[in-house]
Predicted model as a PDB file, atoms N, CA, C, CB and O in Angstrom, pLDDT in the B-factor column:
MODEL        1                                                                  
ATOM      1  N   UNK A   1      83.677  99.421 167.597  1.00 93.00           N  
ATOM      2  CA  UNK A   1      84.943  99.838 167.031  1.00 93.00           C  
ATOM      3  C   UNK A   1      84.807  99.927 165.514  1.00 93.00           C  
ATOM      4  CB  UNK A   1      86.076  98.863 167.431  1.00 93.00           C  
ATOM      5  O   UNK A   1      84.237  99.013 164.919  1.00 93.00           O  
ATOM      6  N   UNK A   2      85.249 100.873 164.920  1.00 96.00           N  
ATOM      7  CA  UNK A   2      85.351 100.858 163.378  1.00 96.00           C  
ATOM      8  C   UNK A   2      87.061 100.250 163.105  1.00 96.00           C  
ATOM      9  CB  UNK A   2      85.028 102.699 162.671  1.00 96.00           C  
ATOM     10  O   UNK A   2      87.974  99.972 163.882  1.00 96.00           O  
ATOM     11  N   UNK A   3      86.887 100.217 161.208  1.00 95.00           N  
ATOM     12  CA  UNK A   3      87.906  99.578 161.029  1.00 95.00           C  
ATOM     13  C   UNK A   3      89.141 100.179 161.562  1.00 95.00           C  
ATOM     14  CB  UNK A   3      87.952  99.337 159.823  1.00 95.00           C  
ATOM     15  O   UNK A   3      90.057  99.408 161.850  1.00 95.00           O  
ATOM     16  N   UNK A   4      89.301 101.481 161.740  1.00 95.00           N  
ATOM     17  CA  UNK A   4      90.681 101.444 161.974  1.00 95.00           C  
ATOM     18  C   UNK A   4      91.349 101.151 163.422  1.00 95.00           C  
ATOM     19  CB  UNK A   4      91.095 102.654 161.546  1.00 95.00           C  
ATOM     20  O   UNK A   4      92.521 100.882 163.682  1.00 95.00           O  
ATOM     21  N   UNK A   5      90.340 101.275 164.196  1.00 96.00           N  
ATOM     22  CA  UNK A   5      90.290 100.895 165.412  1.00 96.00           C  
ATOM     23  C   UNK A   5      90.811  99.656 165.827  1.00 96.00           C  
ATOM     24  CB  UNK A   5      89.195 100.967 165.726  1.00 96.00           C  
ATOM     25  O   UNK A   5      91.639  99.330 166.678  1.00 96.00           O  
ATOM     26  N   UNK A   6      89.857  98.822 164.709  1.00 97.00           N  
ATOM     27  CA  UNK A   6      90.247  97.532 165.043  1.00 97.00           C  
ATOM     28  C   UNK A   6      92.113  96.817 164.769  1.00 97.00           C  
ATOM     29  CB  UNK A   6      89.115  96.761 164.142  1.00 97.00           C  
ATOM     30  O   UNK A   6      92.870  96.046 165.358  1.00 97.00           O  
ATOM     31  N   UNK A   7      92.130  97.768 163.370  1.00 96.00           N  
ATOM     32  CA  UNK A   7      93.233  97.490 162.814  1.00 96.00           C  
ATOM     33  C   UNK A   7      94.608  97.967 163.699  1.00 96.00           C  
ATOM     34  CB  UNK A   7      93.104  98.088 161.490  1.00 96.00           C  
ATOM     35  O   UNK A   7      95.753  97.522 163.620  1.00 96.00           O  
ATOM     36  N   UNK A   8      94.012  99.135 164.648  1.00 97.00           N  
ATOM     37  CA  UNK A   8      95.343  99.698 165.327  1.00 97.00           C  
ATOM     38  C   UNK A   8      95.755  98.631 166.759  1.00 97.00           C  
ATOM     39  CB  UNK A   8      94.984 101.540 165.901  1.00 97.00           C  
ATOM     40  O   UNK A   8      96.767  98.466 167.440  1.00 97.00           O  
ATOM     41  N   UNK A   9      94.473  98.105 166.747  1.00 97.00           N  
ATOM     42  CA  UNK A   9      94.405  97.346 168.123  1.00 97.00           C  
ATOM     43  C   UNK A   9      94.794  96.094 167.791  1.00 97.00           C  
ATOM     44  CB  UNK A   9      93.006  97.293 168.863  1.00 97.00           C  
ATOM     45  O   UNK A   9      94.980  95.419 168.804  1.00 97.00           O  
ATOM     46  N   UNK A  10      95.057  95.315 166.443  1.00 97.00           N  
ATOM     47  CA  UNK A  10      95.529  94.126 166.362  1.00 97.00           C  
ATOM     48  C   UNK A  10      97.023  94.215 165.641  1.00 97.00           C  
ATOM     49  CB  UNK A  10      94.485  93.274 165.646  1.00 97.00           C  
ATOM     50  O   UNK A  10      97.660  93.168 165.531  1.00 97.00           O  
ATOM     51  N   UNK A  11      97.571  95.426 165.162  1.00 97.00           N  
ATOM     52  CA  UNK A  11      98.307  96.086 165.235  1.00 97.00           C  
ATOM     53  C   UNK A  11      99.400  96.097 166.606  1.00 97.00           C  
ATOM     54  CB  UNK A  11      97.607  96.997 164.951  1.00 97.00           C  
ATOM     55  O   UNK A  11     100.473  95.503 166.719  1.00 97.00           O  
ATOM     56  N   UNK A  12      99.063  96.533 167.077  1.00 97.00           N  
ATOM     57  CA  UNK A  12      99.485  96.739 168.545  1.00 97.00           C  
ATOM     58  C   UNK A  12      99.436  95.254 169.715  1.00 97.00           C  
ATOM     59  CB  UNK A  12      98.340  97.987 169.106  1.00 97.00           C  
ATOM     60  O   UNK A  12      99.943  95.161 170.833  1.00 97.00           O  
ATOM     61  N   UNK A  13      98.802  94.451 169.100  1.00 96.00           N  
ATOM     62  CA  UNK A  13      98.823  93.409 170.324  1.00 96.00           C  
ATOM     63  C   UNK A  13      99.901  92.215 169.422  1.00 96.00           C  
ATOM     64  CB  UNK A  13      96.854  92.682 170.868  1.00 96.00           C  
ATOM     65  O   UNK A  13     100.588  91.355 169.972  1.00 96.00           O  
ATOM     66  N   UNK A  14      99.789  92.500 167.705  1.00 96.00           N  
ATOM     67  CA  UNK A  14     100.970  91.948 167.416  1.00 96.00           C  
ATOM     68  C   UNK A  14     102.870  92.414 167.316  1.00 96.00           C  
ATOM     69  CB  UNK A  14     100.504  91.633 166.376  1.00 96.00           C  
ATOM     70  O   UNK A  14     103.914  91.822 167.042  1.00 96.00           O  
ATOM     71  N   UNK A  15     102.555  93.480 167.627  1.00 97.00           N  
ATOM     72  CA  UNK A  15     104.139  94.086 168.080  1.00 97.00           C  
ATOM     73  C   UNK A  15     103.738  93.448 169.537  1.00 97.00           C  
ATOM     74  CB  UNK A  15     104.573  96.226 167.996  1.00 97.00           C  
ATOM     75  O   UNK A  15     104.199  92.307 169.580  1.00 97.00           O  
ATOM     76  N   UNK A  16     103.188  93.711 170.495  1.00 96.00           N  
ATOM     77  CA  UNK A  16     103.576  92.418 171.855  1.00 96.00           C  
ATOM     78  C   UNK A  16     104.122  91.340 171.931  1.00 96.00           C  
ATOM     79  CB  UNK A  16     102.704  91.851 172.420  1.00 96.00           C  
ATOM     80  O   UNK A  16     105.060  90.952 172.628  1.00 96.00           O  
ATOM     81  N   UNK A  17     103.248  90.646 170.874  1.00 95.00           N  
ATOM     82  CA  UNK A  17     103.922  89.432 170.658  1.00 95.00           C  
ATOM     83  C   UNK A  17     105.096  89.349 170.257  1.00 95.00           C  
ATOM     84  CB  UNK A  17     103.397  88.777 169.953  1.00 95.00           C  
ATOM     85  O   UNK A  17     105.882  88.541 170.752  1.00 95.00           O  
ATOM     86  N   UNK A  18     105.457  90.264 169.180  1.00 96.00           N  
ATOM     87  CA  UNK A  18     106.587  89.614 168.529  1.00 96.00           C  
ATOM     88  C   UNK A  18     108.163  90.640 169.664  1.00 96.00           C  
ATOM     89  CB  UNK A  18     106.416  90.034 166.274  1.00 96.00           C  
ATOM     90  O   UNK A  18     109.378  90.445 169.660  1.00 96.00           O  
ATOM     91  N   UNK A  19     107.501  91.421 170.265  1.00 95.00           N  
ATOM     92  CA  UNK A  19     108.466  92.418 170.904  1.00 95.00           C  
ATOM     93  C   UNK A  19     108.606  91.817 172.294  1.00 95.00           C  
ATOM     94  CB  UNK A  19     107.907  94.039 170.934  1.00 95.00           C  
ATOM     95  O   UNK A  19     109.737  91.693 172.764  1.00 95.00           O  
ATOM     96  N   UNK A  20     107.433  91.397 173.054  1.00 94.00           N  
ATOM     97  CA  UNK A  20     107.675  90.968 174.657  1.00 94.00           C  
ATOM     98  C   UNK A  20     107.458  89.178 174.275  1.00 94.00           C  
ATOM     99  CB  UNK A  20     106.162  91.842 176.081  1.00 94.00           C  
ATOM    100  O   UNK A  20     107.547  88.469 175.278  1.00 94.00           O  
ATOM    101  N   UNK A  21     107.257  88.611 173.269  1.00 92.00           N  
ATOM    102  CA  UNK A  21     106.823  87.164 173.602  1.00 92.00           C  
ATOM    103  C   UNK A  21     107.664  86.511 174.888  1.00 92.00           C  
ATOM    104  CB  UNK A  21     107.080  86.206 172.221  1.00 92.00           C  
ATOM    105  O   UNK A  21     107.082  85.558 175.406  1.00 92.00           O  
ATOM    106  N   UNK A  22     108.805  86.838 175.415  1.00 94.00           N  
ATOM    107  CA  UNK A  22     109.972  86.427 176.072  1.00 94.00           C  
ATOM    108  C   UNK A  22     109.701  87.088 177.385  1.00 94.00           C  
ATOM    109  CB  UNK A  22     111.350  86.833 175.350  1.00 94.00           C  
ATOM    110  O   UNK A  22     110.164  86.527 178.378  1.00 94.00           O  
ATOM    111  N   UNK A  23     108.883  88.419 177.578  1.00 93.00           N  
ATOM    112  CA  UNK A  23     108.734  88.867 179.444  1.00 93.00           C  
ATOM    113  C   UNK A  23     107.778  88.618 179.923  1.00 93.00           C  
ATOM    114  CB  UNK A  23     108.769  90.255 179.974  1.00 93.00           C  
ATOM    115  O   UNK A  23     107.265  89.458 180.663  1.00 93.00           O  
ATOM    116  N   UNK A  24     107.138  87.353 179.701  1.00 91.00           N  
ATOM    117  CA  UNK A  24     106.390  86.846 180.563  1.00 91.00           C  
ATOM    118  C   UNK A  24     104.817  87.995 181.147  1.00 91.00           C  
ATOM    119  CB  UNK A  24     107.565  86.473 181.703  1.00 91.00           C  
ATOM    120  O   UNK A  24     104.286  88.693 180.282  1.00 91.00           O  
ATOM    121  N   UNK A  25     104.407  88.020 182.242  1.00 92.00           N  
ATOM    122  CA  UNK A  25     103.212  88.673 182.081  1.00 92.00           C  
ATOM    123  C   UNK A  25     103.340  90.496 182.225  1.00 92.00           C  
ATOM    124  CB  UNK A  25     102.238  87.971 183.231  1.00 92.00           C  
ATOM    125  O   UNK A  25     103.504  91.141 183.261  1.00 92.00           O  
ATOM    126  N   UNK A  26     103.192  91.043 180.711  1.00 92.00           N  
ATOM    127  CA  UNK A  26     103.826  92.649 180.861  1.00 92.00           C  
ATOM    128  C   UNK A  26     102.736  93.212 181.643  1.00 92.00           C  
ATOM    129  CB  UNK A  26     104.093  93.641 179.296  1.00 92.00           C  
ATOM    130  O   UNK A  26     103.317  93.993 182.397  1.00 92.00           O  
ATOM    131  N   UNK A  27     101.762  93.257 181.845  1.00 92.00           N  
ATOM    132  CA  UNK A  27     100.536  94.024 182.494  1.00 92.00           C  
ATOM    133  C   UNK A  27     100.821  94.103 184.218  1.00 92.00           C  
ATOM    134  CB  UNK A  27      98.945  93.078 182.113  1.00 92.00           C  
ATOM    135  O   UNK A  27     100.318  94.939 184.969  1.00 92.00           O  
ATOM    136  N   UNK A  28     101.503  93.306 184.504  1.00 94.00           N  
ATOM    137  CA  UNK A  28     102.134  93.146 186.336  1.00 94.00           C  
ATOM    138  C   UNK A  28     103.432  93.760 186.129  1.00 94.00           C  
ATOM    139  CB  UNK A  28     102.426  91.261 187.141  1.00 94.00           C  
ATOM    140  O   UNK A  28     103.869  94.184 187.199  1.00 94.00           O  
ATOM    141  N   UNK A  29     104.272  93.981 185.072  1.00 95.00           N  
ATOM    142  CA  UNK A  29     105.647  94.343 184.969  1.00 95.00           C  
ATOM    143  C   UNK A  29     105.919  95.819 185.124  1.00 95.00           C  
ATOM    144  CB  UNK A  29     106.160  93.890 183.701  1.00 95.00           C  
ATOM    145  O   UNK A  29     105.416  96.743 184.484  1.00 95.00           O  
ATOM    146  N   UNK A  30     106.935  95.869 186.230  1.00 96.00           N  
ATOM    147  CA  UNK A  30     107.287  97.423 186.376  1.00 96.00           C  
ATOM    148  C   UNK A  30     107.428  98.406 185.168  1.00 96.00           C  
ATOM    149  CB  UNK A  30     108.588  97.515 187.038  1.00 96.00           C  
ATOM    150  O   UNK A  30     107.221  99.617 185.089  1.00 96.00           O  
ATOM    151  N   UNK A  31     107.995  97.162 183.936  1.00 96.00           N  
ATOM    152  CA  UNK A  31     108.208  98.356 182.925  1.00 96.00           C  
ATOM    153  C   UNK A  31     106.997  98.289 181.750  1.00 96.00           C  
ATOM    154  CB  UNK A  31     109.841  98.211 182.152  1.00 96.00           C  
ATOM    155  O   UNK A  31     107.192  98.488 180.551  1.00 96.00           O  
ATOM    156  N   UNK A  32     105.537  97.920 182.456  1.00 96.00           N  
ATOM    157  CA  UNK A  32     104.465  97.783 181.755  1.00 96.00           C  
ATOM    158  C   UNK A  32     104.448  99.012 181.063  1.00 96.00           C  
ATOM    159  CB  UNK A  32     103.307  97.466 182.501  1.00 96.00           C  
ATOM    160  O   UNK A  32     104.485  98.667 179.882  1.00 96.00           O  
ATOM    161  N   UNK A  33     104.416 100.176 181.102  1.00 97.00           N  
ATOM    162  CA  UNK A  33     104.022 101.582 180.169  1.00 97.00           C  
ATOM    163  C   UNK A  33     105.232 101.576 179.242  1.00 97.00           C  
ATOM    164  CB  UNK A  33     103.907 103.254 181.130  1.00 97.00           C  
ATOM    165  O   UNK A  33     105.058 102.032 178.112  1.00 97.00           O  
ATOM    166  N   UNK A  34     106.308 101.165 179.542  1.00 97.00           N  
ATOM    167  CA  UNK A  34     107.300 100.988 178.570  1.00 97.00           C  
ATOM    168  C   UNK A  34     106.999 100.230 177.377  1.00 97.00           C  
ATOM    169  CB  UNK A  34     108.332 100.437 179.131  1.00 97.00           C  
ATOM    170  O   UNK A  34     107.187 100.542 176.201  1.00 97.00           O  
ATOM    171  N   UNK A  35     106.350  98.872 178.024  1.00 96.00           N  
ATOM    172  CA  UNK A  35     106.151  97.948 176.605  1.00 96.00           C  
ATOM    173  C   UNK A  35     105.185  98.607 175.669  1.00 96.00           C  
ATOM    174  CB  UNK A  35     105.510  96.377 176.902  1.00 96.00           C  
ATOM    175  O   UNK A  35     105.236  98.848 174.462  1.00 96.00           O  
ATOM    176  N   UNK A  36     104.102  98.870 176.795  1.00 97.00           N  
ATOM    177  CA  UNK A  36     103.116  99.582 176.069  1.00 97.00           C  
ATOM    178  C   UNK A  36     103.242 101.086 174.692  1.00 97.00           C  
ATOM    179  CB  UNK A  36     102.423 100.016 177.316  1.00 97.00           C  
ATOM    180  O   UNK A  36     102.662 101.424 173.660  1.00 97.00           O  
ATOM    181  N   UNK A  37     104.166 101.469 175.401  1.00 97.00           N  
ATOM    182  CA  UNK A  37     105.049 102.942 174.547  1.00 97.00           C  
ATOM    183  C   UNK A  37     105.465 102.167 172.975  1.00 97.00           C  
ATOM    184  CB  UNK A  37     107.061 103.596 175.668  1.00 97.00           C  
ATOM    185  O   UNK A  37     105.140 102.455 171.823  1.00 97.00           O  
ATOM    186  N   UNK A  38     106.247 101.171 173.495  1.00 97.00           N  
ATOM    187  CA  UNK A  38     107.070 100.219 172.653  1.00 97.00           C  
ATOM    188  C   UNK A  38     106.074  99.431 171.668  1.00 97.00           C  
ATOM    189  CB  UNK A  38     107.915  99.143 173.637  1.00 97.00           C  
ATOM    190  O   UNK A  38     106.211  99.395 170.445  1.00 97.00           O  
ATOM    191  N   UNK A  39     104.984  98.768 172.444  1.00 97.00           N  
ATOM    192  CA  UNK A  39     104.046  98.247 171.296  1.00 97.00           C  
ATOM    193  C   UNK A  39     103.662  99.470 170.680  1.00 97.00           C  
ATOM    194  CB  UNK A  39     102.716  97.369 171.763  1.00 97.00           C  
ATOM    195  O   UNK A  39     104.452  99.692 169.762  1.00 97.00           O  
ATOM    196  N   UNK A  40     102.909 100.250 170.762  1.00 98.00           N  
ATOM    197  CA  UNK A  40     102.246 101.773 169.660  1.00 98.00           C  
ATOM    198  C   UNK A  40     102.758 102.169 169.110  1.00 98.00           C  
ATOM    199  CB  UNK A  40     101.828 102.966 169.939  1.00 98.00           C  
ATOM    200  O   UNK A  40     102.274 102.738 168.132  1.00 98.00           O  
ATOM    201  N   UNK A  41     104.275 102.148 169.374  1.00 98.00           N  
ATOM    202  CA  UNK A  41     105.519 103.097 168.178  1.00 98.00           C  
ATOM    203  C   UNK A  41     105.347 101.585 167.257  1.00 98.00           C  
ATOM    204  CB  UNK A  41     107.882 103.667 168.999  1.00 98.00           C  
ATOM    205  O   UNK A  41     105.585 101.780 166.065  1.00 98.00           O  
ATOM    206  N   UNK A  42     104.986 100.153 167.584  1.00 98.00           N  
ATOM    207  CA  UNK A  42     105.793  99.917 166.215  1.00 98.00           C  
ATOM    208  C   UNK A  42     104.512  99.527 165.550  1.00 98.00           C  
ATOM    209  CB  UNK A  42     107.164  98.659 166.156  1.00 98.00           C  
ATOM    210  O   UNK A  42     104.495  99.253 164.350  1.00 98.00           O  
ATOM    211  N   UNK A  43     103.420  99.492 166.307  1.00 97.00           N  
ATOM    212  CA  UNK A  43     101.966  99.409 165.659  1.00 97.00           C  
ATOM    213  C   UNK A  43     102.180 100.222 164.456  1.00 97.00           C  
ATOM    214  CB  UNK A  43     100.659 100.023 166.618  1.00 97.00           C  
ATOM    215  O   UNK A  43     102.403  99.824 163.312  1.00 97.00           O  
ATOM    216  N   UNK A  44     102.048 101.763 165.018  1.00 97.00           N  
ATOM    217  CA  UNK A  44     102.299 103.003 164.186  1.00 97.00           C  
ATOM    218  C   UNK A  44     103.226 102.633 162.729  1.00 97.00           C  
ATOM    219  CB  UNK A  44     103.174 104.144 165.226  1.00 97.00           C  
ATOM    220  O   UNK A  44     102.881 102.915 161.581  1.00 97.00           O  
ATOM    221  N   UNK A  45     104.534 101.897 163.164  1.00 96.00           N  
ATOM    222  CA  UNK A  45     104.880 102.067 162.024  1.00 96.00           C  
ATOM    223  C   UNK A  45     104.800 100.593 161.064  1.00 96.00           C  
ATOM    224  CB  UNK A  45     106.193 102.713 162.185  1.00 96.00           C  
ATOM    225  O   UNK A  45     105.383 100.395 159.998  1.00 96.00           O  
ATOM    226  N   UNK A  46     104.061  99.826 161.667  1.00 96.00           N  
ATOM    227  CA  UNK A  46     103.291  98.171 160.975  1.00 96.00           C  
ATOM    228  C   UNK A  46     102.138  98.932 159.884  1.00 96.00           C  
ATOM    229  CB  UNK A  46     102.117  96.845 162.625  1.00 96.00           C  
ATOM    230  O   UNK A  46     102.105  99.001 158.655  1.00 96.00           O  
ATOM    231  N   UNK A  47     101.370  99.372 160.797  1.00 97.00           N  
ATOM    232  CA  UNK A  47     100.213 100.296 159.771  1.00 97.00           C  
ATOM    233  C   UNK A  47     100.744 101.242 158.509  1.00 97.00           C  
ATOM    234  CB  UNK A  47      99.383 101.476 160.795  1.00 97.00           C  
ATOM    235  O   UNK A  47     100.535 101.069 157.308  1.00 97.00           O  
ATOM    236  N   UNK A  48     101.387 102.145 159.069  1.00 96.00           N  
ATOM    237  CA  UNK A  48     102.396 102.883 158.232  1.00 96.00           C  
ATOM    238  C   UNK A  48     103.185 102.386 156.989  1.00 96.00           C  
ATOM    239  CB  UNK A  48     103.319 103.226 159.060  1.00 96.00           C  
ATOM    240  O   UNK A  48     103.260 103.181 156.053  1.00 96.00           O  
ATOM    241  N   UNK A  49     103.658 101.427 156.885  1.00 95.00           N  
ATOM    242  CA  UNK A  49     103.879 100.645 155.976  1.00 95.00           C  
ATOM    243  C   UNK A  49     103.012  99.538 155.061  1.00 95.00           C  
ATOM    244  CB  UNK A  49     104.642 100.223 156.492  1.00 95.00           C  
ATOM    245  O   UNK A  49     103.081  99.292 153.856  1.00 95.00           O  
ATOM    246  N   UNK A  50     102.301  99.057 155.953  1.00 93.00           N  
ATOM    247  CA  UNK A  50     101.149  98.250 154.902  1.00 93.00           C  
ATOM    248  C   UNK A  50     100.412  99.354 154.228  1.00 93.00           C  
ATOM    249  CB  UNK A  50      99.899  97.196 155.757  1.00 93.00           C  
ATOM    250  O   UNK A  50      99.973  98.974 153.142  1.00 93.00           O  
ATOM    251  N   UNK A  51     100.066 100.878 154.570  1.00 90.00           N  
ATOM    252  CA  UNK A  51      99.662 102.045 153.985  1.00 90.00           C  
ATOM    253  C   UNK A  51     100.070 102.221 152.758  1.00 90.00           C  
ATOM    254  CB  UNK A  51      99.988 103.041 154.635  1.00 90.00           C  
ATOM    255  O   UNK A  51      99.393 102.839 151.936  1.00 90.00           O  
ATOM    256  N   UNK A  52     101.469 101.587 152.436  1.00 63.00           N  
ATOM    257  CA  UNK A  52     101.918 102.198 151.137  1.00 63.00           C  
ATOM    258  C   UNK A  52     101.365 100.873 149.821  1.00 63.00           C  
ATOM    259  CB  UNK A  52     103.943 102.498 151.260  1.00 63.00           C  
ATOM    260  O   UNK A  52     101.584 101.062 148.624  1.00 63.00           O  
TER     261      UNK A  52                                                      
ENDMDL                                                                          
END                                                                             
């Protein structure tokens, strides 16, 4: 993985945390592609802002 890779991917597993810490295991959860949608939009805009 290069850096940004890495950065989008720890990015993204910390919007999980701070977005699902409360639904328990999302990867078995019906609305798993949802969270997932939900973590990347705010990855996107975590990165997006430390950018400036």
């Amino acid at each position: 993985m290069n850096l940004d890779q890495i950065n989008e991917t720890l990015a993204h597993e910390i919007a999980h945390s701070y977005l699902h810490y409360d639904k328990g295991n999302t990867l078995e959860s019906k609305r798993h592609a949802e969270y997932e949608e939900q973590a990347d939009r705010a990855a996107k805009m975590l990165l997006s802002a430390l950018a400036c």
